[in-house]
C-alpha positions in Angstrom: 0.2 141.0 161.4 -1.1 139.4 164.9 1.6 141.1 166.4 0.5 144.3 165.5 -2.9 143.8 165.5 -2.4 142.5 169.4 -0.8 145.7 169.7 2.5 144.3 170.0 4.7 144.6 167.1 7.4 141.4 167.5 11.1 142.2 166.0 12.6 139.7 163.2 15.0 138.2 165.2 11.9 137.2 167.3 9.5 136.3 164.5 12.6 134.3 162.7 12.4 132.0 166.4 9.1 131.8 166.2 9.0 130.7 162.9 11.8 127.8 163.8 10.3 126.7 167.3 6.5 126.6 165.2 8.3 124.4 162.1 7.3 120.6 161.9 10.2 119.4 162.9 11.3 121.2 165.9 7.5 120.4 167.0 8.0 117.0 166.2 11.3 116.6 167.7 10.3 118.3 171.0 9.0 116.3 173.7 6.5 119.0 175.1 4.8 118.7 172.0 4.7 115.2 170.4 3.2 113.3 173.6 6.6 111.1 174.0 6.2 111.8 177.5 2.8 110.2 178.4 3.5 106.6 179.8 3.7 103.8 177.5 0.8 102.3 179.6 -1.4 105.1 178.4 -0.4 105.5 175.0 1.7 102.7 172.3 4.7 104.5 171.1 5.5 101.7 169.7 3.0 101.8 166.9 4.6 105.1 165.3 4.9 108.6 166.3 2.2 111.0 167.0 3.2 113.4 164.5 3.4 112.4 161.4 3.9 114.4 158.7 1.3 113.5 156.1 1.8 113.2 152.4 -0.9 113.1 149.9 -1.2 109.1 149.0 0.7 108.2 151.3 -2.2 105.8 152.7 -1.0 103.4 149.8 1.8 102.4 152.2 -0.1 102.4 155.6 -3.0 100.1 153.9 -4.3 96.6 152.7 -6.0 96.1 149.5 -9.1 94.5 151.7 -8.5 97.7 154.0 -8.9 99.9 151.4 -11.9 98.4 150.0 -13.6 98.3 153.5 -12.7 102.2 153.8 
């Protein structure tokens, strides 16, 4: 519908890329988008990656009793 409404109409072979190269994982996995290419001096990628796919709950596992209680 953007496509069109932009006035130009994209063909399914191209929308099917699109979909792929927008997914979560190929996002994740790509180094022009997940910030794996900033120096370690700026930013800890040792402390997890910067995408993270978030699951409802999932803070359980991140979390300390004590930390939840502060939060």
């Amino acid at each position: 519908r953007l496509g069109a409404f932009l006035g130009c109409p994209l063909g399914l072979e191209t929308l099917g890329a699109l979909e792929q190269h927008c997914s979560f994982v190929a996002m994740r996995d790509n180094a022009m988008a997940n910030y794996t290419l900033i120096p370690p001096e700026i930013m800890d990628h040792s402390q997890g990656r910067f995408m993270r796919k978030g699951v409802v709950g999932d803070w359980h596992h991140h979390f300390t009793p004590e930390q939840n209680s502060c939060f």
